[in-house]
C-alpha positions as CSV (number, residue, x, y, z in Angstrom):
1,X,-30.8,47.7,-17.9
2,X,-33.6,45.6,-16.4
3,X,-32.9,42.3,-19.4
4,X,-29.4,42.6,-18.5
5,X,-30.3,42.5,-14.5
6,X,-32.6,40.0,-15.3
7,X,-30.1,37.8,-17.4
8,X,-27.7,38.4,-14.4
9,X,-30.3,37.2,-11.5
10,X,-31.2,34.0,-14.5
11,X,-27.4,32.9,-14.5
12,X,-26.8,33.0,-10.8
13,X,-30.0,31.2,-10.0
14,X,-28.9,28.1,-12.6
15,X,-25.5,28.3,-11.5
16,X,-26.7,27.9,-8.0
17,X,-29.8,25.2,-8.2
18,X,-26.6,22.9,-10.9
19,X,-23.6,23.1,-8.2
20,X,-27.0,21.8,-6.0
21,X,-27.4,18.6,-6.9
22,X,-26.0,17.1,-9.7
23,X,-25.7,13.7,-11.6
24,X,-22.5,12.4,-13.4
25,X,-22.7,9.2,-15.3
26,X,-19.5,7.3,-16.4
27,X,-18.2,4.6,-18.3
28,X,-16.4,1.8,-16.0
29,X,-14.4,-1.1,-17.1
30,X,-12.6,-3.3,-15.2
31,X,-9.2,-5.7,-16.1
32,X,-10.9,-8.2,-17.4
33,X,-12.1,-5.8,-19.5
34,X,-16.2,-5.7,-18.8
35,X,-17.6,-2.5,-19.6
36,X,-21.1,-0.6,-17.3
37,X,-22.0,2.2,-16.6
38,X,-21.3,3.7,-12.8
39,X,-23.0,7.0,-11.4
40,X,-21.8,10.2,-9.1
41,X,-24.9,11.5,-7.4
42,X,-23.2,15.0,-5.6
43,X,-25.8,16.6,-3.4
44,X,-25.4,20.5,-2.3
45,X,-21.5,19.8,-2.8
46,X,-21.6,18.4,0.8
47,X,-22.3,14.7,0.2
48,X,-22.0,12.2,-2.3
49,X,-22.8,9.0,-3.3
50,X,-20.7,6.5,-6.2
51,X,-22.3,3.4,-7.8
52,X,-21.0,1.0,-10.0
53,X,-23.8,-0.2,-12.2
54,X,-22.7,-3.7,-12.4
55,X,-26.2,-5.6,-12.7
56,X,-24.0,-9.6,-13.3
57,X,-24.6,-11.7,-10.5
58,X,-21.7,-13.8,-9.2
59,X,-20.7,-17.1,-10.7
60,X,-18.5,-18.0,-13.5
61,X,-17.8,-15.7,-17.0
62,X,-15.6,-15.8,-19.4
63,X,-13.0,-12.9,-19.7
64,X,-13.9,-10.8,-22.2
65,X,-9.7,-10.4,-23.3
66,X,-9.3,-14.3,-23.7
67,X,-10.8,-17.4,-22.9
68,X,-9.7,-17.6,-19.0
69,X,-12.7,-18.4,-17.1
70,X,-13.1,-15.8,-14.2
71,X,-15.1,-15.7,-10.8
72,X,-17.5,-12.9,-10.4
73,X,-18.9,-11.9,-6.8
74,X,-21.5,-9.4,-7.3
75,X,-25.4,-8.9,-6.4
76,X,-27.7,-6.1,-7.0
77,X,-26.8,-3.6,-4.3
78,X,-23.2,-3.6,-6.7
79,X,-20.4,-1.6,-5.0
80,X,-21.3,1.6,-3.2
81,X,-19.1,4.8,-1.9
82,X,-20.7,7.4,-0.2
83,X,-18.6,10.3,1.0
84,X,-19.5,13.8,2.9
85,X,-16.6,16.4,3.5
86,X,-15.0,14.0,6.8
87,X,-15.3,10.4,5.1
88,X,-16.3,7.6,2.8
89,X,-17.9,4.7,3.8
90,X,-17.5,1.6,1.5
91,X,-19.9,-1.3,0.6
92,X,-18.4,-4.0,-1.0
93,X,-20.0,-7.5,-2.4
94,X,-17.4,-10.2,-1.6
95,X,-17.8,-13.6,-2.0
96,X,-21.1,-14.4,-0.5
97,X,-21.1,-11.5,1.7
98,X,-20.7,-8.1,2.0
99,X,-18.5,-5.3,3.6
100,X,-19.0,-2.3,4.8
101,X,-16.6,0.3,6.1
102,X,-15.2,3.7,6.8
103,X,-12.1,5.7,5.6
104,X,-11.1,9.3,6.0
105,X,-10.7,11.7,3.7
106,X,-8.0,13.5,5.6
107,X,-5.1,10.3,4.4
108,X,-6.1,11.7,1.0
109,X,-2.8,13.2,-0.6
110,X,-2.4,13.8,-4.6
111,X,0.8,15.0,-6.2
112,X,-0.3,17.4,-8.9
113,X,2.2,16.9,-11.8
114,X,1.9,20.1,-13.8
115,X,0.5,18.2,-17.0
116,X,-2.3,19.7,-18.5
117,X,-4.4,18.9,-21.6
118,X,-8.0,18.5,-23.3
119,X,-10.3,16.2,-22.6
120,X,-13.4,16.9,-24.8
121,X,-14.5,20.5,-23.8
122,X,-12.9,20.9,-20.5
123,X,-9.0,22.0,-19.6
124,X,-8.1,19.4,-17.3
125,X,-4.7,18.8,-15.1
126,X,-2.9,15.5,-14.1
127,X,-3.1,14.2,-10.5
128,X,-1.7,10.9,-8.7
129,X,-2.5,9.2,-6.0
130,X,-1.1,6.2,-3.8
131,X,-3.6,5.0,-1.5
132,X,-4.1,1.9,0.6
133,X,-2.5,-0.5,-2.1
134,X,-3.3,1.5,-4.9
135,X,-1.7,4.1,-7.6
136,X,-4.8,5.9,-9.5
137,X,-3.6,8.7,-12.2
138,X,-6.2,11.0,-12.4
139,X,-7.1,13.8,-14.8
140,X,-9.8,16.4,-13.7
141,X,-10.6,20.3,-14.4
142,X,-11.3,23.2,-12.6
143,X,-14.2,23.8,-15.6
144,X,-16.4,22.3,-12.9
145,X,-16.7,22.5,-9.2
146,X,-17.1,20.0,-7.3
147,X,-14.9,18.0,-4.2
148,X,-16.1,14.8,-4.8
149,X,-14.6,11.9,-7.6
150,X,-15.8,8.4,-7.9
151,X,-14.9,6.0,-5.0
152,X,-13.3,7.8,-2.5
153,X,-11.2,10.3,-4.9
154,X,-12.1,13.5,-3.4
155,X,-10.9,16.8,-2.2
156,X,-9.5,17.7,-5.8
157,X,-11.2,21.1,-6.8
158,X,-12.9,20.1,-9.7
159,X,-14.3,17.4,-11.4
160,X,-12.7,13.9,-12.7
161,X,-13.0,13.0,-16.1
162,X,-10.5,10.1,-16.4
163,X,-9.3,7.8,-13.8
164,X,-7.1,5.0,-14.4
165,X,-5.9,2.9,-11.0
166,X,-2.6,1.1,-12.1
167,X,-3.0,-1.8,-10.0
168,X,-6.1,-3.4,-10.7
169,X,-6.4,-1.7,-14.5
170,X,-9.5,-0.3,-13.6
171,X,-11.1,3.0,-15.8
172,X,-13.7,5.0,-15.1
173,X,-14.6,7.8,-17.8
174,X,-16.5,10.7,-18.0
175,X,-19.8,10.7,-20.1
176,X,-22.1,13.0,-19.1
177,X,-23.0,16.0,-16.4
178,X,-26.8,17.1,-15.8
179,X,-28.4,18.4,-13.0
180,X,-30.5,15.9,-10.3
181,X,-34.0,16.7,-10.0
182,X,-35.1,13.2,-8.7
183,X,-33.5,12.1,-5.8
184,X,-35.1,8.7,-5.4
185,X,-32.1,6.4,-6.5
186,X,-29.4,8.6,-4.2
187,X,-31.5,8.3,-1.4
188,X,-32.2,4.4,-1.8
189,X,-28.9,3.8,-1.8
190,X,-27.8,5.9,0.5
191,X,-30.7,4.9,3.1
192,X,-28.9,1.4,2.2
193,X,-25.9,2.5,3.6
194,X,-26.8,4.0,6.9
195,X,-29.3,0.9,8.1
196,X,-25.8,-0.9,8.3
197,X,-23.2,-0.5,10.6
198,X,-20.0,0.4,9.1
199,X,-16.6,-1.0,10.0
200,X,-13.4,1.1,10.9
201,X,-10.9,1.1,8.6
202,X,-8.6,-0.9,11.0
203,X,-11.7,-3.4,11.5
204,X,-11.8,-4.1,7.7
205,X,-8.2,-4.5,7.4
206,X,-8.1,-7.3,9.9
207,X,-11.8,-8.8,9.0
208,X,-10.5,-8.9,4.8
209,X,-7.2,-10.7,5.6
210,X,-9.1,-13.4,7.8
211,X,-11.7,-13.8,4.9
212,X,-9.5,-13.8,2.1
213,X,-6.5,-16.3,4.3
214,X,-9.3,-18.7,5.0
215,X,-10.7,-18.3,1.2
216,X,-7.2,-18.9,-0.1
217,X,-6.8,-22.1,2.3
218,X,-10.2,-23.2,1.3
219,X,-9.2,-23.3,-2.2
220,X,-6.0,-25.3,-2.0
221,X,-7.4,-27.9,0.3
222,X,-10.5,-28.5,-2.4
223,X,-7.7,-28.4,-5.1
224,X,-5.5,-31.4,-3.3
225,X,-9.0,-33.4,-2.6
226,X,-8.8,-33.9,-6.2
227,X,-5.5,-34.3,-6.6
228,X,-4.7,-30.8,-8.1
229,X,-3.1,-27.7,-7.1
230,X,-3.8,-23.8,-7.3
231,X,-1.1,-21.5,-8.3
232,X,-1.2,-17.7,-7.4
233,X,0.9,-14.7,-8.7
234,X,2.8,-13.3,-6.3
235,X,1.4,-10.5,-5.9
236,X,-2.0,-12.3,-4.7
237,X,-4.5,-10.0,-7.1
238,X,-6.6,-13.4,-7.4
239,X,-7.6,-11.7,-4.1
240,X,-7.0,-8.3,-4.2
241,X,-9.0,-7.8,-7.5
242,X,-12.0,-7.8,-5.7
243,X,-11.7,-4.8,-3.8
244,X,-11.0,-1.4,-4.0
245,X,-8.3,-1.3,-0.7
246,X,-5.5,-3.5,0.4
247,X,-4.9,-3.8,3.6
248,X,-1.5,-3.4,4.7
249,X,-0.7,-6.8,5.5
250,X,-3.1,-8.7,3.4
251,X,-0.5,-9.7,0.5
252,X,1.9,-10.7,3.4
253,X,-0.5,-12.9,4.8
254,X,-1.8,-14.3,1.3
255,X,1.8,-15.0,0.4
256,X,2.3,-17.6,3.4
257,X,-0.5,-20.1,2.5
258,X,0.6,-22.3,0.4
């Protein structure tokens, strides 16, 4: 009786110290198909902090699915989400600069489809999502608890472990689950994001269409200096592949410099 109550107490006691703090590593690729590594850090399942673990600095590469020469903007603070039960708040590299800003988790709503299937060990069910310019189809199980998803995907009860985002052909996969008994990289990072002051979400819609307008105009006046010209698609993602929301009116705006 006293090995089963002690077996018992054991169980609860890890159950309790894992749903604590845990670390969840995963595979990212982007669509021009470069492959990292990117990092949930959940803390007491009342915070969290997301990390791509993009360690390129910007300049010029090669795309790895042809020979198109691509721009990268990156440094090694990378892109950052770090979300508690009320909001996310966003760091972005962009161009030379960076962006920081806050969302609320409240606009999160997914449509759950009713699909359902295996993902290595765990039974997992479909979920979409449309928000702020992007569609992400998600898969994630109720095998493990957790609110919190890479980016700003949270509120779903359990844990991701596929994402795809339609848009911008971005994938993040699940690799691995252990529990965090060293808090020094969360806590850099997130120390990171609280010394700055973080835009509303209405503050980075307007500041992201003035920066990317006056990119955009920058680049077609270079272009005619030489005697050349810059064409975009349509749907401006020369832009909006850089980060993770659209504002409303960015494409709009985009669209009219020509």
């Amino acid at each position: 009786m006293k090995k089963h109550i002690f077996i018992a107490i054991f169980i609860a006691f890890y159950s309790i110290t894992f749903s604590q703090n845990q670390k969840i590593e995963y595979s990212f690729q982007d669509k021009n198909n470069h492959k990292c590594t990117s990092t949930l850090y959940i803390i007491n399942n009342t915070e969290s902090l997301y990390r791509i673990n993009d360690e390129r600095e910007s300049g010029v590469d090669k795309n790895s699915n042809n020979d198109n020469m691509i721009y990268i903007y990156n440094d090694a603070i990378s892109t950052i989400s770090y979300s508690d039960r009320k909001k996310t708040i966003t760091r972005i590299p962009l161009y030379k600069n960076e962006i920081i800003y806050s969302d609320l988790n409240s606009k999160i709503k997914y449509k759950l489809t009713g699909k359902k299937k295996k993902i290595y060990t765990y039974n997992c069910q479909e979920a979409k999502l449309n928000l702020n310019g992007r569609k992400y189809n998600i898969w994630f199980t109720p095998d493990v608890e957790t609110n919190f998803g890479p980016f700003k995907i949270n509120n779903l009860p359990g844990l991701i472990i596929e994402l795809y985002e339609e848009t911008n052909k971005t994938k993040i996969t699940f690799k691995s689950i252990k529990k965090l008994t060293d808090l020094a990289e969360y806590n850099k990072y997130k120390k990171y994001i609280f010394s700055k002051t973080a835009l509303s979400y209405n503050e980075y819609e307007s500041k992201t269409v003035k920066v990317m307008t006056t990119k955009k105009s920058s680049m077609i006046s270079k272009a005619k200096e030489f005697g050349a010209t810059v064409n975009f698609s349509n749907d401006q993602s020369a832009f909006t592949e850089f980060i993770i929301d659209i504002p409303t009116n960015l494409v709009s705006e985009l669209q009219k410099i020509n």
